[in-house]
Every structure is written in C-alpha cells, then in structure tokens.
C-alpha positions, 0 to 999 in steps of 0.5 A: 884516759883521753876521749878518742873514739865517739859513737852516736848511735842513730841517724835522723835529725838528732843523730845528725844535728849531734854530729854537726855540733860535735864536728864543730867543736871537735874535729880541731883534735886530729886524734878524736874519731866520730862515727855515726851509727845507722841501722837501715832496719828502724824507719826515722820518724819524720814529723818533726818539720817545724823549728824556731830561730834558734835553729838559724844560729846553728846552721849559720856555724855548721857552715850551712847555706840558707839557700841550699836549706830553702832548695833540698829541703821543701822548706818554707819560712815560718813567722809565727805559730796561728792558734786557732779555735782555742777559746770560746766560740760563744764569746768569741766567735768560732774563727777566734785566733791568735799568733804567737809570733817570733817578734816581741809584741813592743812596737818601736821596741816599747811594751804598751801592754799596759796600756793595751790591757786598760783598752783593747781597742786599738788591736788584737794583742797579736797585732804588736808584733811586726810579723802578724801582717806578714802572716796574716797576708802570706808575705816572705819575712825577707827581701830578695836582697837580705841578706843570709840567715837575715829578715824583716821580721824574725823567722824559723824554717818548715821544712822536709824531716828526711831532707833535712837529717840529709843537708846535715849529714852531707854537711857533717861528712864534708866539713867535719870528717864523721864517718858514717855506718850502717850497722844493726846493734844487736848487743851492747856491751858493757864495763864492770863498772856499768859504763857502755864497752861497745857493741855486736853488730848484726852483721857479726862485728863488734866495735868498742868507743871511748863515749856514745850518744843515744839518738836512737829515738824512742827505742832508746837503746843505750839510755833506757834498754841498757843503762835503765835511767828512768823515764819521767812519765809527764802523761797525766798533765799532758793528755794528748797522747796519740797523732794521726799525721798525713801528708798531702801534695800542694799546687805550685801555684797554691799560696804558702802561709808562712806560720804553723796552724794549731788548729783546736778541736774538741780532744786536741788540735790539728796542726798544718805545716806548709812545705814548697811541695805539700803540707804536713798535717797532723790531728793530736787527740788524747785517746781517754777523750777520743777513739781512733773512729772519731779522731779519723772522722774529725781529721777527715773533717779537717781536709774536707774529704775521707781519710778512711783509706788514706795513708794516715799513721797513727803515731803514739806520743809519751809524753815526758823526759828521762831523769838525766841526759848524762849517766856514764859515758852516755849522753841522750838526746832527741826522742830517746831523751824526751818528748811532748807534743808538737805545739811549739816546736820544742823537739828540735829545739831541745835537741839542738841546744842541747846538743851544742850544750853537750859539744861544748862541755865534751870531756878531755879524758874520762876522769872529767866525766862525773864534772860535766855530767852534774851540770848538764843533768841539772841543766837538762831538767831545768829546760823538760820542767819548764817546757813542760810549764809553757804547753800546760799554758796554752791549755790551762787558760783556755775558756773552752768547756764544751767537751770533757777533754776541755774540761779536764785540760782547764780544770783536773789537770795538775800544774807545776807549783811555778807555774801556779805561782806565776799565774797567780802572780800575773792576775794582778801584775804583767810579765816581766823579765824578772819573772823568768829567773832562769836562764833555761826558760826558753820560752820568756817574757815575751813569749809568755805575753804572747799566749796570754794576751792572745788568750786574753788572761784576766791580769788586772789593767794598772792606772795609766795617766792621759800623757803616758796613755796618750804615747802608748796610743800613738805609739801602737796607731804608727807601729800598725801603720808600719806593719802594714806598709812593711807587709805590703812591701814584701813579696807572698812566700811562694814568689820569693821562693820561686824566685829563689829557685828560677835565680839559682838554677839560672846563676849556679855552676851545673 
C-alpha cells in the first residue's frame, strides 16, 4: 500500500524544520499530501536559539534566504560557544575562559598541537582558530560583499525560536504545498496491529494518514502516550536538571557578541544568547545541588539586579532519548525524541539531521517500513550516546572542586565505556581522526581538541626536533598575525547587521 497522506503532529521548530525536509524531498510525487498538525492550546517551547553550521546547509536547500533569516528572525551570527569560569579560579584565575569555535584549531590548515602541548606559550589553545579574534573582538564572520550562507570564519546563527518556527513555515507552505491546521488531538486511533490509524479531534472531527511524525515535544503524544516506546532516562550522568530562562531587551547601540556564553556557576552555568533586539539567558542547575531560592539568587547575581519579581520560567529538563526514532508508522523527533542541556546547541541539531536522514529514507508503500526503520533506530542511538559523551566532557575534565556538584559531575558521575576509553587513550596520545570511527559522531577530531586543550587535558607532549619545532612556531606566530589583521578588517556584528537592515529597507521593492 503507497505512502500517500503524512501527518506531523506539532508545530515549533521541529514540526516545521520536519516539514521543510519532507517538502524537499517529496512534493516531487503529486499524490503525496503532507499536513501540519497545531493545536493552539500547548505553548512552543521557545529556548532553543542557538545552532551550529550545520543548520546553513539546510536553509540554503529549503530555498531560504539569509537575509530574510538575519531580518524576521532578530538573528545575530554566532562563531564560537565561550566557556567561561569552567576551570579552577585558584589556578587559573577567576575570568578563565576558553572557545569552542567553529574553525579547526590548525593554523594554514596544519595541527601544531603537538608542538602546542610541549610549550603553551605562544597562545592559548583557543587561539589557533581564525575565529577567536573575531569573537574576542565582536566582529561579523562576514563582509558586507560575502556572499549568501558564506564567512571568513566558519559561522551558525542566534536567533528568535518563534520567529524562526514562523520563516520555516511560510517557506514550507509556499514552496512545498504543506497544508497546515489547527487542531486539538483529542484521541489517537490505532490498527489492529498496534500502528497509528488517525485521530479525533477537539473539535469533533477525526482524520486518518498513511504515516505521522511526532513533534509534539515533551508530551510526546504519538511516541510515548500512545505507542509506550520507553524513554532512556540518562539524568544520572547528566545532572543538571531544571532552567530558569529570561529574556531581557538590549539598546540598538549595545555591541553584539558574536558567540554563546556558558558561563559556570557553583551547580551548573548560565548560558547568554545574544539577538538584535534582546538577549536570551538562562541559568541551568541540578535541583539535588541547588534550591529553587538559591538558582534565583545566583541568576540575579548573574544580571546585576533582582530577579525576584521578574518574568523568569522555570523549565525542567529530562535528560535522555527514547529507545527508537522509528516504531510503526511513527517517526519522532525534536523534544518528543530526546533532550539534554543546551551546552552545545545539540536540540536543533539533532533535529535537523535527523529529519533530513528521515526525509530522505521516507518509504514508498508500507511493506518498506520494517527496512528503513532498522537503520534509522540504530543510527539515531549512535548519534543520543555519543552527544550524551561530548556534554560529560565539558564536565568530567573540568579541575573545579569547590562545591559538591563539581565534585560529583568530576568524580561519581558514570561515564560511557568509549568515553573512558578514549580519555585513557589521549593521556598519552592527541585526537586524531581515526578516533572517531563512526560517522555519527557529530562532534569530531577537532571538536574534541577544542574542549580538551582549552580545558587544558594533561595528554603527554610527544618529542618535537628544533626543524619541526621550529615550523610549527612560525606557523602559529603568522596564523595570529592573520587572525588579528583578518578581525580588524571586519566590521563589529551590530554594524554589519545594521547595515544590512538600512541596505534592505532602502533597495527592496515596498
């Protein structure tokens, strides 16, 4: 039987990121209907404003333009993830910081770290990158004559949640034929077989599809409501559990960092988003290390004002995944297939390739399902275990043991077995690509050198001779040459960004 009628089930940036992808790929069959599913009764949850380049990729073959992302959407370039206050004051200092940037730390393309390890005085680690003068000096990773989805340095995008789950739906009804209702599922309907039939609605209609995509978040209606496929509760190796997020307006004179602060505290870290019009922040704590008083009090700290009577929301965070993306005819993805903290940016991320990965293995007729399901589970829990491994990083290595929760995240905490594996491994040897032996490591090589280095990891400093010494010195001395030139070249984000907006409104057909 064919594949006709698709239902997402759920707005916001997954049901609609899922839309685009399916849109892309399959409005070329004239009898397959897609239809968006929104009930005007659950709120989005709108704290996912951070991306990684990956997200440029999608845009860019949803048919989306940048300037139009950059305009409806507050949005602001991000370059690099600053991590500050994550190691030791006493040793050091208490500004310690370092970047995880978007840029491989290899200056001209070449790894020093070799060198760097045996030295560490010609930069900090995070200084190989081309983007950390770009950061460190609120610079635009673009000129004003790049072109489209193209930097200096290597770049993702802050931006509006609302506005963006917005841009992707106008660009999935215009481009793509969705079809988009607000409904209320009331009831889901299902085979004999355990497969999902269709739905009653509020309203007192009912409508059966073919297949359905769970975006409904963390209600997970379809995934865990209906078809009970178990969740795999990772909260006893991620411990922070719970955000207080506020939004505060900015000046359009203030300067626009052009990165995401993680900024640690004594049971977690803050994180600082910057958009055109505010900044999103938000204070991350495990509950079992902080009460509810003392996170307030420590995110008042924070914005040098009290918070008390403020607007903050208190979010709670389950950290973990459920066993399958695929069962049945239902796929899930966003929060109703996973979720962990918001250090790297990982939600929309995951979402977005998974959703592509979904859109492209999409079943003719239902006798295909059993195939495509197979991999797509085995390939989804590839992608939760590993990014589950990179997060325990930034914890597990860190030398803060001035509170409890530091302690326990440094010390009690249960890693994975790679995971021990692989930092046994780099006590004595440096990442290399051939670490990495699956493809669905999202973060790799480079990422991995970033975290450790700029978290100084005590890997042993291999023999380097004077002439290789030597090239790796002048190599770094003319890559921060460069940097620095290359940064001072470029314009401060809120200029560029400016401009960009005064151009448009002058040039573009009213």
């Amino acid at each position: 039987m064919k594949i006709k009628r698709i239902a997402i089930v759920g707005g916001g940036n997954a049901g609609w990121l899922s839309a685009n992808h399916l849109g892309l790929e399959l409005s070329r069959d004239p009898e397959i209907e897609i239809t968006l599913i929104e009930s005007k009764d659950i709120p989005v949850i709108g704290v996912g404003e951070g991306t990684v380049p990956f997200i440029r990729n999608s845009l860019q073959s949803f048919g989306i333009s940048e300037v139009d992302l950059l305009l409806h959407c507050d949005a602001t370039f991000k370059t690099a993830i600053k991590f500050a206050n994550w190691m030791s004051t006493e040793k050091y200092g208490k500004d310690n910081f370092y970047y995880h940037t978007f840029d491989a730390p290899f200056p001209s393309g070449y790894d020093v770290t070799y060198y760097w390890l045996g030295k560490k005085t010609e930069a900090y680690y995070s200084k190989l990158s081309a983007a950390y003068y770009v950061a460190e000096r609120n610079r635009s990773p673009k000129r004003t004559d790049s072109p489209p989805y193209k930097g200096l340095v290597n770049y993702a995008y802050h931006f509006d949640a609302a506005k963006f789950a917005t841009l992707l739906a106008d660009n999935a009804k215009k481009k793509f034929g969705i079809k988009h209702i607000y409904e209320t599922v009331n009831h889901v309907m299902l085979h004999d077989d355990g497969s999902v039939k269709g739905f009653q609605y509020d309203s007192g209609g009912h409508e059966e599809f073919d297949f359905y995509i769970d975006c409904s978040g963390f209600s997970s209606l379809l995934f865990g409501k209906t078809l009970k496929v178990p969740f795999i509760d990772k909260s006893d190796i991620i411990l922070t559990d719970t955000a207080l997020a506020l939004q505060t307006p900015t000046d359009s004179y203030e300067e626009l960092f052009p990165y995401t602060k993680a900024v640690a505290h004594g049971a977690g870290w803050v994180w600082d988003i910057p958009l055109t019009t505010r900044r999103g922040t938000g204070l991350v704590y495990s509950s079992q290390h902080m009460s509810d008083d003392d996170a307030l009090k420590e995110f008042s700290k924070y914005h040098g004002r009290d918070l008390e009577n403020s607007n903050a929301r208190k979010i709670p965070m389950k950290a973990g995944f459920r066993e399958k993306i695929w069962e049945k005819n239902c796929v899930t993805l966003g929060l109703a297939h996973g979720f962990v903290e918001p250090l790297e940016a990982t939600s929309l991320f995951i979402t977005d390739f998974c959703a592509g990965m979904i859109a492209k293995k999409m079943p003719l007729h239902k006798e295909e399902i059993p195939v495509y399901a197979k991999s797509c589970n085995e390939i989804a829990t590839l992608i939760w275990e590993r990014i589950f491994d990179f997060i325990q990083l930034h914890y597990c290595i860190s030398d803060r043991r001035d509170t409890q929760f530091w302690r326990d995240v440094t010390e009690q905490v249960q890693l994975s077995d790679l995971l021990k594996e692989r930092l046994e491994l780099w006590k004595y040897s440096i990442p290399q690509r051939t670490d990495f032996a699956s493809t669905f490591d999202f973060f790799h090589t480079e990422s991995y050198l970033s975290v450790l280095y700029g978290m100084d990891y005590p890997t042993r400093a291999p023999a380097v001779n004077d002439l290789v010494g030597n090239f790796a010195k002048q190599k770094i001395l003319e890559h921060l040459e460069h940097s620095r030139k290359q940064a001072d070249s470029l314009m401060s984000q809120r200029k560029w960004l400016t401009e960009l907006k005064e151009y448009v409104a002058k040039n573009r057909p009213a």
